[in-house]
C-alpha positions as CSV (number, residue, x, y, z in Angstrom):
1,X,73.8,69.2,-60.0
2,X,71.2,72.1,-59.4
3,X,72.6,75.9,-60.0
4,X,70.8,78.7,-59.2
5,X,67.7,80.4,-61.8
6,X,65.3,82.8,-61.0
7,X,61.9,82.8,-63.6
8,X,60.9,80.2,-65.9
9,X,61.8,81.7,-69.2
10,X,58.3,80.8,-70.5
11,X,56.5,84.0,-68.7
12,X,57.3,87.4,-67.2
13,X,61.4,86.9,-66.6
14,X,63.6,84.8,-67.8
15,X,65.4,81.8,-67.0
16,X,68.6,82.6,-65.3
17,X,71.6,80.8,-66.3
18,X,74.4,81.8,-64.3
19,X,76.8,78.9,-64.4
20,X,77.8,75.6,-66.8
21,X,76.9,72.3,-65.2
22,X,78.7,69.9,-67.5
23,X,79.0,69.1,-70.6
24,X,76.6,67.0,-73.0
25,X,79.9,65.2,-74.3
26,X,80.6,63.7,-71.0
27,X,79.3,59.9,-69.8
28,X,77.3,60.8,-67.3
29,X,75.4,63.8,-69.1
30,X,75.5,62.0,-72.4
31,X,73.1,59.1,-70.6
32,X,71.1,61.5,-68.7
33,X,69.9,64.3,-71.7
34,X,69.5,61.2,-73.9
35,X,66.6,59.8,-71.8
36,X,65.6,63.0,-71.7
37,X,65.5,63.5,-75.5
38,X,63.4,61.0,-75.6
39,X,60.9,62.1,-73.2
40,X,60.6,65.7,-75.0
41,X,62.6,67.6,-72.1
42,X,65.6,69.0,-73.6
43,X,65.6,72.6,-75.1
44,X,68.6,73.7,-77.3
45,X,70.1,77.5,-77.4
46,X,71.8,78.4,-80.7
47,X,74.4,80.2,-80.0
48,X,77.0,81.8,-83.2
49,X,80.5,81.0,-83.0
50,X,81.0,84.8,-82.8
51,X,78.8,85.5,-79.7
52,X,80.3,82.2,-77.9
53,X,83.1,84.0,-75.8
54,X,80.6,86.6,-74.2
55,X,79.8,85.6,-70.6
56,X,76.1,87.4,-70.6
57,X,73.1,87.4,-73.1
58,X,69.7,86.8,-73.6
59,X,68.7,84.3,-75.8
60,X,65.6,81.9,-77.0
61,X,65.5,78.0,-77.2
62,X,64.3,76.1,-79.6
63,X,60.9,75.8,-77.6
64,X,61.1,79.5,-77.1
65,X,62.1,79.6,-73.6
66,X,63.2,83.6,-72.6
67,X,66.6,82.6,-70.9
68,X,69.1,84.7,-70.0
69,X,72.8,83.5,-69.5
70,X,75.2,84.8,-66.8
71,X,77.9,83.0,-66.1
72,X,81.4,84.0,-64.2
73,X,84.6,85.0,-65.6
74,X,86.0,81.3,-65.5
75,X,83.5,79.8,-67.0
76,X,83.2,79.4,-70.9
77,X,80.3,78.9,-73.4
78,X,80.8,75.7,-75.6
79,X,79.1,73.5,-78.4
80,X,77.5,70.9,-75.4
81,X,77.4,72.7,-72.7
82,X,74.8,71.9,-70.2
83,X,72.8,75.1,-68.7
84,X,70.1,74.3,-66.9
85,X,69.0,70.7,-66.1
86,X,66.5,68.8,-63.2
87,X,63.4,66.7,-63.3
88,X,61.6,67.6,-66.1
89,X,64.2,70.1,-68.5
90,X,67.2,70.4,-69.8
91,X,69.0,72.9,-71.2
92,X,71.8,72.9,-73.6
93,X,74.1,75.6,-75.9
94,X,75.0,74.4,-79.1
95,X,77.0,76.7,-80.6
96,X,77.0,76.9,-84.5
97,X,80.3,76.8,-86.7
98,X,80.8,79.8,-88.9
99,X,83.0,80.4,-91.9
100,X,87.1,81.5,-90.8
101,X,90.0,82.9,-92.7
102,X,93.2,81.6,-92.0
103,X,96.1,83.9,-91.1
104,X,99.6,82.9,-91.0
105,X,102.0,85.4,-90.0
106,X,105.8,85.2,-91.2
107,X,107.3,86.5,-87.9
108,X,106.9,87.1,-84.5
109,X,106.5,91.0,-85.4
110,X,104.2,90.2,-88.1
111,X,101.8,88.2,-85.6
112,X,102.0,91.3,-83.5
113,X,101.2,93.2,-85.9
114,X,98.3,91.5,-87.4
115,X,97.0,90.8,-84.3
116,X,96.9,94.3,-82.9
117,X,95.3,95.1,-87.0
118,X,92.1,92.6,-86.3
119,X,91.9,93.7,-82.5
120,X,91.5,97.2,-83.7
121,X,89.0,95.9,-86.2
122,X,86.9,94.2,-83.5
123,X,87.4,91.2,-85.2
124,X,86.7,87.9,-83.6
125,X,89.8,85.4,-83.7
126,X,90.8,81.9,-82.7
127,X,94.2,81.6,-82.1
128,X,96.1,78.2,-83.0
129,X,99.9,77.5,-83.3
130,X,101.6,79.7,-85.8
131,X,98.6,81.2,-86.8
132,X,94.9,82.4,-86.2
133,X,91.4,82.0,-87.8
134,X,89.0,85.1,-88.1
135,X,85.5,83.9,-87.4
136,X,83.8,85.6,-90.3
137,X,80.5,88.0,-89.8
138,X,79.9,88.7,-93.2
139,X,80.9,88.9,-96.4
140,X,84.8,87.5,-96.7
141,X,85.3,90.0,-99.4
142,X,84.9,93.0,-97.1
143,X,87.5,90.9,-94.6
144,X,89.8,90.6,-97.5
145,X,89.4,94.4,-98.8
146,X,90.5,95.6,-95.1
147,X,93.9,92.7,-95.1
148,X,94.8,93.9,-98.2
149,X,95.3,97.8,-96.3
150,X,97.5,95.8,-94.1
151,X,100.5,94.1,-96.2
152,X,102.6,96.8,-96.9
153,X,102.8,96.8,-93.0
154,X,103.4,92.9,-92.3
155,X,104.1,89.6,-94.0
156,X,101.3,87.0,-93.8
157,X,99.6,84.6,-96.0
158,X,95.8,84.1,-96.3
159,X,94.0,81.1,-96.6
160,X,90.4,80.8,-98.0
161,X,87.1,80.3,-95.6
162,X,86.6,76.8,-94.5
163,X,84.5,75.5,-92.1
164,X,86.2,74.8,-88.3
């Protein structure tokens, strides 16, 4: 399933990669990038958690391919998902786990609260039912020091970093 990519990534401009193809995870593309393992022709991006949700950056494979990723407002970056891909390369974004502090607001006004707190803080956040995870950038203690500013204003508990 060919996509359009302008350069080669390995001289002068980079590898465009403007759309996701599939995902490594599925039958068909499992089969296909293993054979392609095997022969040498798949090239791995590493992406952190924390950059996963942007839709445009530039970034090296594990080869050291220049590539450059593009894609369109409906399309998401995953762990697995397929880039680039035809006759003699693939490529696909792994996407590396990073610590996260749990957050469990004790109301509706709480979450709203909270949220708007990390939102203003530019934090990055996964949001699950009843609560959210902060995808940690650096030392927890400094993302503790700054929630601690915060509950005299709302009622929520912390949990400790744990791996997603």
């Amino acid at each position: 399933m060919p996509s359009r990519h302008r350069g080669t990534g390995v001289t002068g401009e980079p590898l465009m990669l403007l759309s996701v193809l599939g995902h490594a995870g599925d039958r068909d593309w499992h089969d296909r990038l293993h054979a392609m393992e095997h022969l040498g022709q798949v090239e791995v991006l590493a992406i952190p958690e924390a950059e996963a949700a942007r839709k445009r950056m530039r970034v090296r494979s594990d080869r050291g391919r220049d590539c450059a990723i593009a894609l369109s407002r409906d399309q998401s970056l995953s762990d697995g998902a397929v880039l680039y891909c035809d006759d003699r390369l693939a490529i696909v974004a792994r996407v590396d786990g990073a610590a996260r502090l749990r957050l469990t607001p004790a109301s509706v006004d709480d979450a709203l609260r909270l949220g708007h707190w990390c939102g203003n803080l530019h934090w990055k956040v996964v949001f699950l039912p009843g609560a959210m995870q902060v995808v940690l950038e650096g030392p927890v203690q400094r993302y503790l020091d700054r929630l601690r500013d915060l509950h005299g204003l709302a009622d929520f508990t912390v949990e400790a970093p744990h791996d997603p």
